[in-house]
C-alpha positions in Angstrom: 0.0 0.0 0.0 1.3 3.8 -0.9 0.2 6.8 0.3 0.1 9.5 -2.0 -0.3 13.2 -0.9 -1.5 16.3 -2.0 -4.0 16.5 -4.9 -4.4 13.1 -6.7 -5.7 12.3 -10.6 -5.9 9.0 -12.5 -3.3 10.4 -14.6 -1.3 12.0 -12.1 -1.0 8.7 -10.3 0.0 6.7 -13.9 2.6 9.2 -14.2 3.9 9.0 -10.5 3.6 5.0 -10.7 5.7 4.9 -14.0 8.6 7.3 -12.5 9.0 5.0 -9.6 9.3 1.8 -11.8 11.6 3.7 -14.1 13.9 5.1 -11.5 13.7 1.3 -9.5 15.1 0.3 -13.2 17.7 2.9 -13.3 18.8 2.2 -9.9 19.2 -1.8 -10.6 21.0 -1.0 -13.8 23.2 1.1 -12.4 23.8 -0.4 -9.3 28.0 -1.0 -8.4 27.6 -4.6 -8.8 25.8 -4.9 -11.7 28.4 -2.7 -13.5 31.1 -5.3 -12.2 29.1 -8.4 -13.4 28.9 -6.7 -16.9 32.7 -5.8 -17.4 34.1 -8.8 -16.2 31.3 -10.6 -18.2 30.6 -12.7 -14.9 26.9 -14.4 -15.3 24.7 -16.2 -12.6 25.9 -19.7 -13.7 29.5 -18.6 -14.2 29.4 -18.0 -10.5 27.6 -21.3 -9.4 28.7 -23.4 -12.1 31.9 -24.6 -9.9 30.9 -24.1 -6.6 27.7 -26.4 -7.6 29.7 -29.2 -9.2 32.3 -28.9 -6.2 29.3 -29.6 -3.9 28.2 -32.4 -5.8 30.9 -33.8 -6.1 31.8 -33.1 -2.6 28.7 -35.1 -0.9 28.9 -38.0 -3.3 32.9 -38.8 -2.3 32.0 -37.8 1.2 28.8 -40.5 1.1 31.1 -43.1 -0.4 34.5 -42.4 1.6 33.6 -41.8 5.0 32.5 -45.2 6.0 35.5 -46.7 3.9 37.6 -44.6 6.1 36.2 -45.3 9.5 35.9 -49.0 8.5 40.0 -49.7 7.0 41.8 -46.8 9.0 42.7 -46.0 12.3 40.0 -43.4 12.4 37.4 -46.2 13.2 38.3 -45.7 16.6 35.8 -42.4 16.4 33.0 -45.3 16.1 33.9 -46.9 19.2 33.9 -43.2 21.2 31.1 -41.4 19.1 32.1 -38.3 21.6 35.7 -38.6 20.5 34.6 -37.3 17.2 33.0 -33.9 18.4 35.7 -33.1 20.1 38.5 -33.6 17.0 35.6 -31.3 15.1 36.4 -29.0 17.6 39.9 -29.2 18.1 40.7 -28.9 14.5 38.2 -25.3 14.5 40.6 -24.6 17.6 44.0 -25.1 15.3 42.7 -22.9 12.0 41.6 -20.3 14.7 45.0 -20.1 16.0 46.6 -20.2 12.5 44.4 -17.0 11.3 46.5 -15.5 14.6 49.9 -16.5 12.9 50.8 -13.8 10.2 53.0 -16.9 8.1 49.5 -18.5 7.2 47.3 -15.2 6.4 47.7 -15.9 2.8 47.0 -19.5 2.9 43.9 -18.7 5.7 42.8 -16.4 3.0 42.6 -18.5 0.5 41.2 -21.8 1.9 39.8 -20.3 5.2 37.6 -17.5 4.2 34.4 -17.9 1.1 35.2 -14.8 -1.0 32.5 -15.2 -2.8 32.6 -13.1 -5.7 36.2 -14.5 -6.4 37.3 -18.1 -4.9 40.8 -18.8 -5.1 39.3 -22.5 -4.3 36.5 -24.1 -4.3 37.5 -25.9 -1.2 37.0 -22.5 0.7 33.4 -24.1 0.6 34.4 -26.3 3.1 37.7 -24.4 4.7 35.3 -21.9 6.1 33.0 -23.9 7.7 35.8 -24.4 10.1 37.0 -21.2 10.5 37.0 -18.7 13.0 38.7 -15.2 13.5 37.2 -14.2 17.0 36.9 -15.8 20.2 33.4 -14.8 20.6 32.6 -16.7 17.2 34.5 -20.0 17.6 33.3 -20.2 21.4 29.7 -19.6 20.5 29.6 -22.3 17.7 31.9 -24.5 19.1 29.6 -24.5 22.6 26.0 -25.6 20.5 28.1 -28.2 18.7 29.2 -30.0 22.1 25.8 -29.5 23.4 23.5 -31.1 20.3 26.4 -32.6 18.8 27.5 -35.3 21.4 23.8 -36.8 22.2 23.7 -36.6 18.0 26.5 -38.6 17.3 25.9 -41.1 20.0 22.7 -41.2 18.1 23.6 -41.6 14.5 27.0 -43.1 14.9 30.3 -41.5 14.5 29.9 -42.4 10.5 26.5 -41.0 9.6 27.5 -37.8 11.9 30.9 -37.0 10.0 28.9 -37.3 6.6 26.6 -35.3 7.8 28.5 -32.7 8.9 30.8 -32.6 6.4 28.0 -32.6 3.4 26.1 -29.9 5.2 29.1 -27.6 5.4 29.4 -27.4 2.1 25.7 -26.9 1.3 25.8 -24.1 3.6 28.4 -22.8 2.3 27.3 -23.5 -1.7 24.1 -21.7 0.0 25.6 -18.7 0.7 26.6 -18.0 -2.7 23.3 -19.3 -4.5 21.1 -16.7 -2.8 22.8 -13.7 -3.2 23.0 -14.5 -6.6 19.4 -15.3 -7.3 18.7 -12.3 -5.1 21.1 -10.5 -7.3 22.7 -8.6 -4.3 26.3 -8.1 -3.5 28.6 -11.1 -3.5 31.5 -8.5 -2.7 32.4 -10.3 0.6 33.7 -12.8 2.1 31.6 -15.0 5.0 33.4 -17.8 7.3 32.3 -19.9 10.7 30.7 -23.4 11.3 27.5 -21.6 11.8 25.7 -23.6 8.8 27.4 -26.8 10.1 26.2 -26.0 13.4 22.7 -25.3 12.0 22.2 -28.2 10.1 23.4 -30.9 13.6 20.6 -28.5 15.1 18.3 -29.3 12.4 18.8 -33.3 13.0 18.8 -33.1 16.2 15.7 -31.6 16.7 13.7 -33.6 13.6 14.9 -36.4 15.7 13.9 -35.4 19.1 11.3 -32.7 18.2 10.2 -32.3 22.2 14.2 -32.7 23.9 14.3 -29.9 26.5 16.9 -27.5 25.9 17.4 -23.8 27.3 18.9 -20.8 26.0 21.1 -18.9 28.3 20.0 -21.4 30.9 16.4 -20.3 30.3 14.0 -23.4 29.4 12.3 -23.0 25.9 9.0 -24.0 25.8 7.9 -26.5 23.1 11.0 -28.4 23.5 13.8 -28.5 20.4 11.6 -28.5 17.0 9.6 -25.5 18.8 13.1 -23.5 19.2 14.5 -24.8 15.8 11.8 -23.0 14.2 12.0 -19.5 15.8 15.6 -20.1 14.7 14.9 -20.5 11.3 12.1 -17.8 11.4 14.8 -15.1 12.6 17.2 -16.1 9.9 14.6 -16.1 7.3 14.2 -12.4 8.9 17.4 -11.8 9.0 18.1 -12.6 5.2 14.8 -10.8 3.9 15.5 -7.6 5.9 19.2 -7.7 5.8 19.9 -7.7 9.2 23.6 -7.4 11.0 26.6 -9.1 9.1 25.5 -12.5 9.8 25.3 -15.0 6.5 21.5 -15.8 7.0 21.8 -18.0 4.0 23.9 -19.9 5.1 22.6 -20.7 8.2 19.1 -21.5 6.4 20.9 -24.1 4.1 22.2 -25.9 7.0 19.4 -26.1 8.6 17.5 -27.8 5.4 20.5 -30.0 5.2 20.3 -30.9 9.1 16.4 -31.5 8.8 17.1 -33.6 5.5 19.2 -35.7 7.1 17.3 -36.0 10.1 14.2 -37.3 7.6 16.5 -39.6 6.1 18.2 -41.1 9.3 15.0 -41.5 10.7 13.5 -43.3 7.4 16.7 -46.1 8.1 16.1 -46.4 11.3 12.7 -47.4 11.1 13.2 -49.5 8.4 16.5 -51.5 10.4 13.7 -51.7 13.0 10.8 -53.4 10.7 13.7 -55.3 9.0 14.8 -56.6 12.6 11.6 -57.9 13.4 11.1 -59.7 10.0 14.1 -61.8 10.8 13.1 -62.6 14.5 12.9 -66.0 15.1 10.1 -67.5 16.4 9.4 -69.5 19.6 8.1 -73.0 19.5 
């Protein structure tokens, strides 16, 4: 609805109506980045086109490897101590934070650490920056909400379906964060990094999984239980990305969150079916 002052006429109002759309026009045309996309002849799917295929590629080796790896390495020890596993997530955020604060690896951080999004040096900055961190405050924060959904997760799933989850959803997030700015033709002219969208998405499964789990938020109970406080989550970022709130990457903190609540659907799917399956084999009693 617009409220238009003073005297008003049909054609006065046509008139005013057909300004606005052509200065809207001029505005978008002339905008700083769409003069950037036009001399460096950049195009939607010249910007997605290897991130997208990265991410594909990305989730199908991640699928295939990760229970190859925890089943023929050492690192199947992780499926013995499901725990064991959140904390090596979190040690190895705890090392690239520490080597942003070393001035030998900036350049390195830089490249692989940090989703520039406009310009990747690599595409595996989509998954360098989901563990990354450059303050304390960010790293603590993340690092805190994995321990405390992650470790009941992970006991859950097993150490194998967690890591693949985790893993994959990074990515998405990250692939996420360049897909909607695009689409939404805004600025890609900066650079996003944190394990907010991996974060988001163990949040997602955790609470498809256990929809009414108690949890609290600066030690004050939520009411509803998990799935009740997942969605006000999602409902602020959704905000948040609309109304362009803060410097947060809203998008990518949405796409985890679909990733988290995919795999939750599709866990849960196996799970019942292992269940059904279990008591089709059950021997009977004479």
């Amino acid at each position: 609805m617009m409220r238009l002052f003073g005297r008003f006429s049909p054609s006065r109002g046509l008139r005013l109506l057909k300004f606005k759309h052509q200065r809207r026009q001029q505005r978008r045309d002339s905008s700083t980045w769409s003069r950037y996309n036009k001399h460096y002849g950049n195009s939607n799917w010249d910007r997605l086109k290897g991130p997208a295929l990265f991410t594909l590629a990305f989730c199908v080796g991640t699928t295939l490897g990760v229970p190859l790896l925890m089943k023929f390495t050492p690192l199947g020890i992780l499926t013995r101590n499901p725990s064991w596993l959140i904390y090596s997530i979190i040690a190895a955020n705890g090392l690239v934070f520490l080597m942003w604060k070393n001035p030998n690896f900036i350049t390195f951080m830089s490249r692989y650490g940090l989703l520039v999004k406009d310009k990747m040096y690599s595409n595996w900055s989509l998954l360098g920056s989901a563990f990354s961190h450059q303050s304390f405050m960010h790293i603590f924060v993340n690092m805190f909400v994995l321990q405390s959904f992650g470790t009941s997760l992970c006991a859950m799933l097993g150490a194998t379906n967690f890591l693949v989850m985790y893993l994959n959803s990074a990515v998405i997030a990250s692939f996420v964060s360049i897909l909607v700015p695009t689409l939404m033709r805004t600025s890609l002219a900066v650079g996003s990094l944190g394990a907010s969208g991996a974060v988001f998405s163990v949040v997602g499964a955790f609470s498809y999984l256990i929809p009414k789990a108690p949890i609290a938020l600066f030690f004050i109970p939520v009411p509803g239980g998990a799935w009740f406080a997942f969605l006000g989550a999602i409902a602020y970022n959704a905000a948040g990305l609309f109304f362009r709130w803060g410097a947060y990457d809203y998008a990518a903190h949405l796409g985890g969150s679909m990733a988290g609540v995919a795999y939750g659907w599709y866990y849960t799917k196996k799970m019942r079916e292992q269940r059904a399956r279990a008591r089709t084999i059950r021997p009977r009693g004479f």
